[in-house]
C-alpha positions in Angstrom: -17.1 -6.1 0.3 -20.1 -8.6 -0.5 -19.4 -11.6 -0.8 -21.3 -12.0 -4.5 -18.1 -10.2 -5.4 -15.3 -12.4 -3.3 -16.8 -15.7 -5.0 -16.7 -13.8 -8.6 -13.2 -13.1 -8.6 -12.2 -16.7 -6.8 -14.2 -18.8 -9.1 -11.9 -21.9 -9.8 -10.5 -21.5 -6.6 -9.3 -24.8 -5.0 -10.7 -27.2 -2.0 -7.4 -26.7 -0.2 -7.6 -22.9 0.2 -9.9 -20.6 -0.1 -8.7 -16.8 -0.7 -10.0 -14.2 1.5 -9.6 -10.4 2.1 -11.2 -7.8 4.5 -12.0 -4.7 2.6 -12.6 -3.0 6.0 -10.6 -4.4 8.2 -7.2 -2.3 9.3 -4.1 -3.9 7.9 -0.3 -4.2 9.2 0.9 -1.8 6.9 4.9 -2.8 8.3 6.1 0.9 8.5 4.9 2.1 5.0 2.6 4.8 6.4 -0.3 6.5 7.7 -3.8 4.2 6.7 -6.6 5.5 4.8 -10.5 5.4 4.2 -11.2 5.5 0.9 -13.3 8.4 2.0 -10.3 10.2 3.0 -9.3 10.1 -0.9 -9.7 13.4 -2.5 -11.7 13.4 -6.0 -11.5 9.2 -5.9 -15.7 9.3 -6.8 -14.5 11.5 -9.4 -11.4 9.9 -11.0 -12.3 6.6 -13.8 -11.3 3.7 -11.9 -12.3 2.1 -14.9 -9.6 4.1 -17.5 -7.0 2.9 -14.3 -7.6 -0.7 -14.7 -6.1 -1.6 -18.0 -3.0 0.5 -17.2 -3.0 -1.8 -14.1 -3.8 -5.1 -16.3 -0.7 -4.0 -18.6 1.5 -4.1 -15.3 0.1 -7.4 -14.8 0.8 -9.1 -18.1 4.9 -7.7 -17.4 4.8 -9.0 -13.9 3.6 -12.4 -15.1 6.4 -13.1 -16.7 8.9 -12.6 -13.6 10.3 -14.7 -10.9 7.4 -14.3 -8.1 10.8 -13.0 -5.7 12.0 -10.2 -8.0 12.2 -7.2 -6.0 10.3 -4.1 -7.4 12.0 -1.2 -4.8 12.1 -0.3 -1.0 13.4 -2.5 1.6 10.7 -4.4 3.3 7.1 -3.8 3.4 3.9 -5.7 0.9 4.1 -4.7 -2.6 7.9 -4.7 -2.7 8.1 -8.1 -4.8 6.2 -9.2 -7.9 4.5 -12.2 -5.3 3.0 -9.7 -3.7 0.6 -7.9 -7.1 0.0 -11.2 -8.8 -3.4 -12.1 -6.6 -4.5 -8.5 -7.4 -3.7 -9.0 -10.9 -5.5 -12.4 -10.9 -8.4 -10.7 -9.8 -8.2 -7.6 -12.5 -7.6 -10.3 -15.1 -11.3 -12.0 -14.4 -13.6 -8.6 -14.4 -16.0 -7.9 -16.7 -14.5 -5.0 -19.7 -15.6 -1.5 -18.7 -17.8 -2.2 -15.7 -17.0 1.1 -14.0 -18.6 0.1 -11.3 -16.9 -3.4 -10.7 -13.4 -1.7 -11.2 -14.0 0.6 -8.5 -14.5 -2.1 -6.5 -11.6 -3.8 -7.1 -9.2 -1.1 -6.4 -10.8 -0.7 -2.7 -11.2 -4.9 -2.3 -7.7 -5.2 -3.1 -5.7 -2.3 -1.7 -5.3 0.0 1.5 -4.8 3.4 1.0 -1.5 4.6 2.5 -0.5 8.2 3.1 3.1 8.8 1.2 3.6 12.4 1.3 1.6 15.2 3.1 3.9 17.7 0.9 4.8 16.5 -1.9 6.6 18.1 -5.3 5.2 17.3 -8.3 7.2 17.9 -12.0 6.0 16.5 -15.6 7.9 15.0 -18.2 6.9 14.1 -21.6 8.3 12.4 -25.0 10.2 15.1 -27.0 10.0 15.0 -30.7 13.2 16.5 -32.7 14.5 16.7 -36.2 17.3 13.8 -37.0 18.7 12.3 -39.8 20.0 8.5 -40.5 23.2 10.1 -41.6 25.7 13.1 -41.1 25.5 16.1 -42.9 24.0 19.7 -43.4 22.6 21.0 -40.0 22.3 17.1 -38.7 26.2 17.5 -37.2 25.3 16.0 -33.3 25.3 12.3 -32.8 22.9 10.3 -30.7 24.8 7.9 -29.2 23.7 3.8 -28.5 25.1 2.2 -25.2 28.8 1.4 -25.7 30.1 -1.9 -25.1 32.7 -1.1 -22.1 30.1 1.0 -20.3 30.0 -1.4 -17.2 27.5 -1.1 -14.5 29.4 -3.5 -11.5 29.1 -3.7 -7.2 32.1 -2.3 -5.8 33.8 -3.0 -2.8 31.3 -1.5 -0.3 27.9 -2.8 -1.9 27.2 0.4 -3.8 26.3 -0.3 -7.6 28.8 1.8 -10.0 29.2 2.7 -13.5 32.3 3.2 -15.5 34.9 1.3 -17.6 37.9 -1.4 -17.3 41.2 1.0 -18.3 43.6 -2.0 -18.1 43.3 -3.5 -14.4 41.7 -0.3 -13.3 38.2 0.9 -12.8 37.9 4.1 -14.0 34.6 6.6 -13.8 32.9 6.9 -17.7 33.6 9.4 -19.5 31.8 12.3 -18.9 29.5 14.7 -20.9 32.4 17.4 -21.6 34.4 14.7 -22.6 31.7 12.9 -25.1 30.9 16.1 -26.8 34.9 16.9 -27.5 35.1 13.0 -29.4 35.7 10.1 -26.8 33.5 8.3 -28.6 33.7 9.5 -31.8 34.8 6.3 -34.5 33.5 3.5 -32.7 30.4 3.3 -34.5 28.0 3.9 -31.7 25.9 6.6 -33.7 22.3 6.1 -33.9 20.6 8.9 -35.6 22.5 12.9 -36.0 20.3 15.6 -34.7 20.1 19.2 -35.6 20.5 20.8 -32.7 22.7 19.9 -29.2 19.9 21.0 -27.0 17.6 18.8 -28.7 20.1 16.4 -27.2 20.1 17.7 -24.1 16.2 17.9 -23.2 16.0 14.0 -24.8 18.4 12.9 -22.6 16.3 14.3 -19.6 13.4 13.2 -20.5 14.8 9.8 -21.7 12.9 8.8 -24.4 11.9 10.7 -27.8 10.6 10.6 -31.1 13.2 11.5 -34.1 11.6 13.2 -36.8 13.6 12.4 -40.6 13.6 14.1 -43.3 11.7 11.7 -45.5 8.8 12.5 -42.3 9.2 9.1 -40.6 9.5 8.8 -36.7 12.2 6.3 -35.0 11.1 6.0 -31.7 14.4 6.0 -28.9 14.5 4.8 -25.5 16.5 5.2 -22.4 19.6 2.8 -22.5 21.9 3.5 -20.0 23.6 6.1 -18.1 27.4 7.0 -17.7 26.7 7.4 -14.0 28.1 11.0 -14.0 26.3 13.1 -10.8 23.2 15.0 -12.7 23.3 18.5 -12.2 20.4 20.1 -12.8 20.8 23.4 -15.9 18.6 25.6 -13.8 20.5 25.1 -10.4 23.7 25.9 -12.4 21.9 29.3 -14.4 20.6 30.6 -11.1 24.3 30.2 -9.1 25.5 32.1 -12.2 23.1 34.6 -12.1 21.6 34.4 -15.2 18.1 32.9 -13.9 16.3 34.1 -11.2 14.8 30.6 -8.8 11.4 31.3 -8.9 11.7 31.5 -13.0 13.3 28.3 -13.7 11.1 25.8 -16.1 12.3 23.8 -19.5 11.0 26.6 -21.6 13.0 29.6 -19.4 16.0 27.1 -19.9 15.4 26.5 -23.4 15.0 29.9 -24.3 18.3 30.9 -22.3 20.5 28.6 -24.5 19.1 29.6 -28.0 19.9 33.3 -26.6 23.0 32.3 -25.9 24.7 29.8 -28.4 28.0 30.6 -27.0 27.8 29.8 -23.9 25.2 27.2 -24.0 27.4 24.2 -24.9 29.7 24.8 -21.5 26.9 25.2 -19.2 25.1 22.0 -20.6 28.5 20.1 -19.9 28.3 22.0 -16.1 25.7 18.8 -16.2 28.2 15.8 -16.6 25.2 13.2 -16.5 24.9 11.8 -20.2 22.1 9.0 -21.4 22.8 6.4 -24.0 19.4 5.2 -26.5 18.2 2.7 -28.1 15.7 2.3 -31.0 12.5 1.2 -30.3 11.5 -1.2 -33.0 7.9 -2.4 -31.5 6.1 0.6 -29.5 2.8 1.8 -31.3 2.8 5.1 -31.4 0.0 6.0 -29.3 2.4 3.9 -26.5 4.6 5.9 -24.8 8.0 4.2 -24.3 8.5 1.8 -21.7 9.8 3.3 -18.3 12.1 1.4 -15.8 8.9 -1.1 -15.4 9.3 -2.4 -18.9 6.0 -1.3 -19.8 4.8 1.7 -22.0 4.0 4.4 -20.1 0.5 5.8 -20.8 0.1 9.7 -20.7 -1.2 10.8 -17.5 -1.7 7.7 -15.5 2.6 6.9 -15.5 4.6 8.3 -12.8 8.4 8.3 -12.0 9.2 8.2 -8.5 12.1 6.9 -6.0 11.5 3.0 -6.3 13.2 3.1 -2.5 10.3 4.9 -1.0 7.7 3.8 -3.5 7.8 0.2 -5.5 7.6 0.2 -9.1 4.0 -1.0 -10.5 2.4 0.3 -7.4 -0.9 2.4 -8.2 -0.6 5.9 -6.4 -3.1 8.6 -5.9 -1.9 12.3 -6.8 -3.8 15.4 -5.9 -2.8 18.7 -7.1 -2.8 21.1 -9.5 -2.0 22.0 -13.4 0.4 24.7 -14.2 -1.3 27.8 -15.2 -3.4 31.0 -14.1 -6.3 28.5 -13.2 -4.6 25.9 -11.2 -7.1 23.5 -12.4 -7.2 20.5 -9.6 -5.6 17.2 -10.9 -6.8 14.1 -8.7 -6.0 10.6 -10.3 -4.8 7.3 -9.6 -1.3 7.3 -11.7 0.8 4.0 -11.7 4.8 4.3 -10.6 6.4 2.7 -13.7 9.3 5.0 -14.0 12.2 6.2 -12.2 14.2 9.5 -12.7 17.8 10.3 -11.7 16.5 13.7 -9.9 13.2 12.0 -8.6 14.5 10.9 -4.5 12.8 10.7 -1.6 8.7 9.8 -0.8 7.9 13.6 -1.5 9.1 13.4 -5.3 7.2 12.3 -8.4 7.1 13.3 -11.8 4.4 12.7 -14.0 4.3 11.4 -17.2 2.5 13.9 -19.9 2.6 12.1 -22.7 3.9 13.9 -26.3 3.3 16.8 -28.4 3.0 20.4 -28.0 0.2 20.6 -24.8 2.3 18.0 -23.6 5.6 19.6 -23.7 3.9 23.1 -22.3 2.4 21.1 -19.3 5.8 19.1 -18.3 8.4 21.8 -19.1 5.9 24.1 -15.9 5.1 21.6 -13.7 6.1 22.6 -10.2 3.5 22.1 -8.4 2.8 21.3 -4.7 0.7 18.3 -3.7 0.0 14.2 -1.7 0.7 11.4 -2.4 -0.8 8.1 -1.7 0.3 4.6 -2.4 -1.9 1.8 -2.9 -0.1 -1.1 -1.0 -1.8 -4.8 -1.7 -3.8 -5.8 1.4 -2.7 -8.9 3.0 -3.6 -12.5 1.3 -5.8 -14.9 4.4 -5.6 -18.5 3.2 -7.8 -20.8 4.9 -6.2 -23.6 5.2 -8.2 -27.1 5.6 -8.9 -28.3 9.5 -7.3 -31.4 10.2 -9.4 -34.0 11.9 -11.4 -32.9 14.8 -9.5 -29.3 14.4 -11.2 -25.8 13.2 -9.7 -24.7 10.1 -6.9 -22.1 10.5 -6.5 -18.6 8.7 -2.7 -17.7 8.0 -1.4 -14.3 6.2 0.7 -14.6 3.1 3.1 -12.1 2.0 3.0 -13.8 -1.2 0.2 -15.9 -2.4 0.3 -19.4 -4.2 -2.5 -20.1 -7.2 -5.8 -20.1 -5.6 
């Protein structure tokens, strides 16, 4: 790192302490992993860190506004509290617009490459659009459902975070998918929108956000509102026990195509899934935004990722290599941002990728199996210098979380 570059970023930097990183230098990485070169990355000459940077800046700008000590996933480690991003994001905040070479630079000042997952599994998801109506009637005869007001999401007795409702003095588990779609929450006014078709439904609800299509041709935009904390059961496990799919052919479209085939049966085996999600209209996201994730910010076609916030923090910047669906296999090497989370995404070896909307979209998610690694980008460690006292050498100290500069 030259040091040109270390006074650029630090300019109004105060007497007291002066901010200083080693680019080179190995790093206590506190159990997160195995250390990497920059060299080591796969296509990283290749990728744009310069498209990567404002997806980075828009992390920032959400982060700003939090308590320096909220927690952003995993137990222990750098990069697990906001404290920990905001010298990066000072940093990001002072480059020059669409110096590629500048925002390169950045990414390997401020972060150490850490391995995540030799073997990883790699799925797509994407923002559905579907025909809906404001109203009831005609072939619009399946309500989308906002988040009910005695849906309660509480700590029980042994630490664990639950969901369910208050019947009386008793905690009881929410009602469950079977049970919503036979009327437990019919009359209580919690309709948003009626959609044409209960799969449409279904697929929304997996991939949590959508766009509703009216009939008048205007879009209202829904995102994720809450869960009924029902286990999720994934369709295909549940047509392959049956025997109706073989394992190597599951996908959205093979499921999709399964339950217009079979519209009498395709209403019980989407309750075998008991797992139901609860929207909410979207009044202020553009619409070339996708919706915000569980980071708060829009998530921006293929640079947002869901993962397991235990294993990986949210807002953390993580480099994916693998592979497109398809014949070619075409190689897919990018820096991707974890602003998501997903109830089937668990474990280190787990992300799904965020493809955006439309039909290439939808064709890329619904076949995304794909093999692949996984590396996180985990903040280096802040060295304040702090002033000598008199007759004394100045002394360096490591911050987990830096003050101003």
């Amino acid at each position: 790192m030259s040091h040109s570059f270390v006074t650029k970023i630090l300019r109004g930097a105060s007497a007291a302490a002066i901010l200083l990183l080693s680019a080179c230098a190995a790093t206590d990485l506190e159990g997160t992993g195995q250390p990497l070169a920059f060299s080591d990355i796969k296509g990283w000459g290749s990728d744009e860190a310069v498209r990567a940077l404002p997806v980075f800046l828009g992390e920032c700008r959400y982060l700003g506004r939090l308590p320096a000590d909220a927690g952003l996933g995993a137990d222990s480690g750098r990069g697990t509290h906001v404290g920990d991003w905001l010298p990066a994001c000072r940093a990001a905040a002072a480059l020059p617009t669409g110096d590629a070479p500048a925002a390169r630079q950045f990414f390997e000042t401020w972060f150490q490459p850490v391995l995540t997952a030799g073997q990883a599994l790699f799925t797509g998801y994407y923002e559905p659009e579907i025909r809906g109506s404001l109203s009831r009637g005609g072939v619009y005869q399946t309500p989308v459902y906002g988040v009910p007001d005695d849906l309660v999401r509480t700590r029980a007795t042994d630490g664990r975070m639950v969901t369910g409702r208050w019947q009386g003095s008793q905690f009881m588990p929410y009602w469950t998918r079977a049970q919503i779609d036979a009327g437990a929450l019919a009359g209580r006014n919690l309709e948003l929108l009626w959609v044409a078709d209960p799969a449409d439904l279904f697929f929304l609800q997996i991939q949590g956000s959508g766009r509703v299509r009216l009939p008048s041709g205007q879009v209202v935009r829904l995102g994720f509102g809450a869960k009924n904390g029902q286990e999720y059961v994934p369709l295909g496990r549940v047509l392959v026990r049956q025997g109706e799919m073989d394992a190597d052919a599951v996908s959205m479209q093979s499921i999709r195509a399964w339950l217009t085939a079979h519209p009498d049966q395709a209403r019980t085996v989407m309750e075998d899934n008991p797992n139901y999600v609860f929207f909410t209209v979207l009044d202020h996201v553009y619409a070339d935004q996708g919706a915000p994730g569980a980071l708060g910010v829009p998530l921006t076609p293929g640079r947002s990722a869901a993962v397991d916030r235990r294993s990986i923090p949210l807002a953390s910047p993580v480099w994916v290599e693998t592979t497109l669906p398809g014949p070619a296999g075409s190689s897919w090497q990018r820096l991707v941002f974890a602003q998501d989370t997903g109830t089937d995404i668990q474990g280190p070896a787990r992300a799904d990728l965020f493809m955006g909307w439309g039909p290439d979209a939808e064709q890329t998610a619904g076949a995304m199996q794909q093999r692949g690694r996984t590396i996180t980008f985990v903040p280096r460690p802040v060295v304040v210098m702090e002033p000598a006292s008199m007759g004394a050498a100045p002394t360096a100290k490591i911050v987990g979380i830096a003050g101003e500069p």
